[in-house]
C-alpha positions in Angstrom: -28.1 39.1 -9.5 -27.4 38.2 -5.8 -29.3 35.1 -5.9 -27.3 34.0 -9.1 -24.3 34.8 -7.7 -25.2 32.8 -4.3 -26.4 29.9 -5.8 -23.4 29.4 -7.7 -21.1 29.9 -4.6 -23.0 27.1 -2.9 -23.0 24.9 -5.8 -19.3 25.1 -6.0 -18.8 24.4 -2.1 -20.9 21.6 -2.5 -19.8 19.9 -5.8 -15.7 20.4 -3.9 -16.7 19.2 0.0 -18.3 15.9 -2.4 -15.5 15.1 -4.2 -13.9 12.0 -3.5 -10.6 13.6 -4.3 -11.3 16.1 -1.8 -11.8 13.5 1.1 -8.7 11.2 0.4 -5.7 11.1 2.3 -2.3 10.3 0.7 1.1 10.0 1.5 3.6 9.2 -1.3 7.6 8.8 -0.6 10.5 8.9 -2.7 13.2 6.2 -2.1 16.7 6.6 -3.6 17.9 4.3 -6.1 20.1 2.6 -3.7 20.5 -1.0 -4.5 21.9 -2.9 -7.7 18.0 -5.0 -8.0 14.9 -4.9 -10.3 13.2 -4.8 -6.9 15.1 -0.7 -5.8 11.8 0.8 -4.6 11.6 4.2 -6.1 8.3 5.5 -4.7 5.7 4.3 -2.1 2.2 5.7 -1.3 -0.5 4.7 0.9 -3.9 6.2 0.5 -6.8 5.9 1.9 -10.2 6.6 -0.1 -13.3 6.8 2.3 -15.7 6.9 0.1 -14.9 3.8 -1.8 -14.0 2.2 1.5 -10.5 1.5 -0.2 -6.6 1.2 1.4 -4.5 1.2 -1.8 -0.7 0.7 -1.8 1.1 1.6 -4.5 4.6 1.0 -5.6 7.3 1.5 -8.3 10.7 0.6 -9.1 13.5 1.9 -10.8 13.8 -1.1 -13.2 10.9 -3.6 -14.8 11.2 -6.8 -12.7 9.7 -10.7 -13.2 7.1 -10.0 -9.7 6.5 -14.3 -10.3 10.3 -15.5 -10.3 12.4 -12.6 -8.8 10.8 -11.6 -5.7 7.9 -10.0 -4.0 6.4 -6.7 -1.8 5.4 -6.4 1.2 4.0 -3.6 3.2 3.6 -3.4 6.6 0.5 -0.8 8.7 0.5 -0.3 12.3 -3.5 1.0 12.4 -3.9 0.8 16.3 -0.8 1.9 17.7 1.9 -0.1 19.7 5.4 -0.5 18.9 4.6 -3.5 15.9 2.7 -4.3 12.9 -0.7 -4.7 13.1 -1.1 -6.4 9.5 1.0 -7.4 6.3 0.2 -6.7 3.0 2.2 -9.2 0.9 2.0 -8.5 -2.9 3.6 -11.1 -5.0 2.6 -13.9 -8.0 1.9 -17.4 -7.3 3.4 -20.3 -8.2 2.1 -23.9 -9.1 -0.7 -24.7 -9.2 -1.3 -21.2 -10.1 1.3 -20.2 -12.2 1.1 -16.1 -12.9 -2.0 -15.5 -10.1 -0.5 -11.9 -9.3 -2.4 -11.9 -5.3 -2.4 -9.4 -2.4 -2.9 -10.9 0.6 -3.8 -9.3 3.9 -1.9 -11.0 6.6 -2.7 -10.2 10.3 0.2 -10.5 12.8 -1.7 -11.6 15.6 -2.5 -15.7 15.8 -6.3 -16.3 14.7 -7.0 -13.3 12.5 -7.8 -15.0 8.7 -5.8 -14.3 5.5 -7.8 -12.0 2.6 -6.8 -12.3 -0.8 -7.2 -9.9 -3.7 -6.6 -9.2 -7.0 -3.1 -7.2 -7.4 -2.2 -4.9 -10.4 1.3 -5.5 -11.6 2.9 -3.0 -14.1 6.2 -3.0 -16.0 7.7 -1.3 -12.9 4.7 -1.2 -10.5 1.9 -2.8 -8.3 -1.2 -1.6 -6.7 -3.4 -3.0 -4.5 -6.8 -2.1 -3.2 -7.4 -3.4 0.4 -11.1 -3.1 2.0 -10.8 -0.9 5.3 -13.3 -2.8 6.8 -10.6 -5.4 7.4 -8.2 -3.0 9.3 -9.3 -1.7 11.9 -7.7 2.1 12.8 -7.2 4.5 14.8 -6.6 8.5 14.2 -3.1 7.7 12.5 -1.5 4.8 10.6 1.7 3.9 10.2 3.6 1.9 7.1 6.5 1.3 5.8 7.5 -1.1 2.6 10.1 -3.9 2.0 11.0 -5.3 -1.7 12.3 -9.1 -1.2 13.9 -11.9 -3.4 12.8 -15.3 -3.1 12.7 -18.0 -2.0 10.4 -16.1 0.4 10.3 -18.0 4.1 9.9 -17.9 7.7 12.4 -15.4 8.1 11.2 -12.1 6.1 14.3 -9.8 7.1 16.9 -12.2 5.6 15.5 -12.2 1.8 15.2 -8.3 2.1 16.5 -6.3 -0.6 15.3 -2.7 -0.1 13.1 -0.9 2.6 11.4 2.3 2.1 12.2 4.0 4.3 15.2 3.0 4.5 16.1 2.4 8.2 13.4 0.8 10.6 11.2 3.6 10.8 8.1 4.8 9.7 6.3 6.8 7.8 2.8 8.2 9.0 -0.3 8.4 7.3 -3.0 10.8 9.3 -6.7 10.6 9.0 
């Protein structure tokens, strides 16, 4: 009766310390509904899935929006440290000659890095995008933080903002 008893008690430490689940690390934020847009962020999260080698933003709104006329996402990761960004996530739909191509695109902010594209989900009132973390590089701790924008989208990202999560300059930290 022992053995039974142990074996099962291993199998269930095992089958939990494997879980994917188990491993992930998450933070998800709530923003107030605090602007009169389709693009008022509602909720944030960043998580980070080792053992599919996955970043994956997610994001929601309090109303549906039009992601290819109205405006875009972008979220911003400090993975080494240092007072800036590191990279850009921009999350938005193309235009001509791609009309409806729903992209996320990995944008470093230092001159030189290269540009990664991926597919992005777009919901009714949400978008998710899987980034590979073999293109950002990290440390113990990373740092994001989310802006919703209206187009046109430019050169000057802080002049089309409509909402930031959260909602001064700071940051919110994701451990690891």
């Amino acid at each position: 009766m022992k053995r039974v008893i142990t074996l099962c008690s291993v199998v269930m430490v095992l089958g939990i310390q494997g879980s994917p689940a188990a491993l992930a690390v998450s933070s998800t934020k709530t923003d107030r509904n605090d602007t009169v847009t389709p693009f008022d962020l509602k909720r944030v999260s960043l998580a980070l899935h080792p053992r599919a080698h996955l970043l994956v933003f997610h994001i929601s709104t309090y109303e549906r929006f039009n992601l290819s006329k109205k405006g875009s996402f972008v979220g911003f990761l400090d993975s080494v440290g240092g007072p800036r960004w590191d990279f850009g996530i921009e999350m938005d739909a193309l235009g001509p000659p791609h009309p409806g191509f729903r992209n996320c695109r990995v944008v470093p902010r230092r001159l030189g890095g290269s540009v990664a594209s991926f597919h992005l989900r777009v919901g009714a009132q949400s978008v998710r995008c899987r980034v590979p973390m073999s293109l950002i590089p990290r440390n113990k701790h990373i740092r994001w933080r989310v802006w919703s924008r209206k187009k046109p989208t430019c050169c000057h990202l802080h002049r089309h903002v409509v909402d930031m999560a959260p909602n001064s300059r700071g940051w919110y930290s994701l451990g690891g």
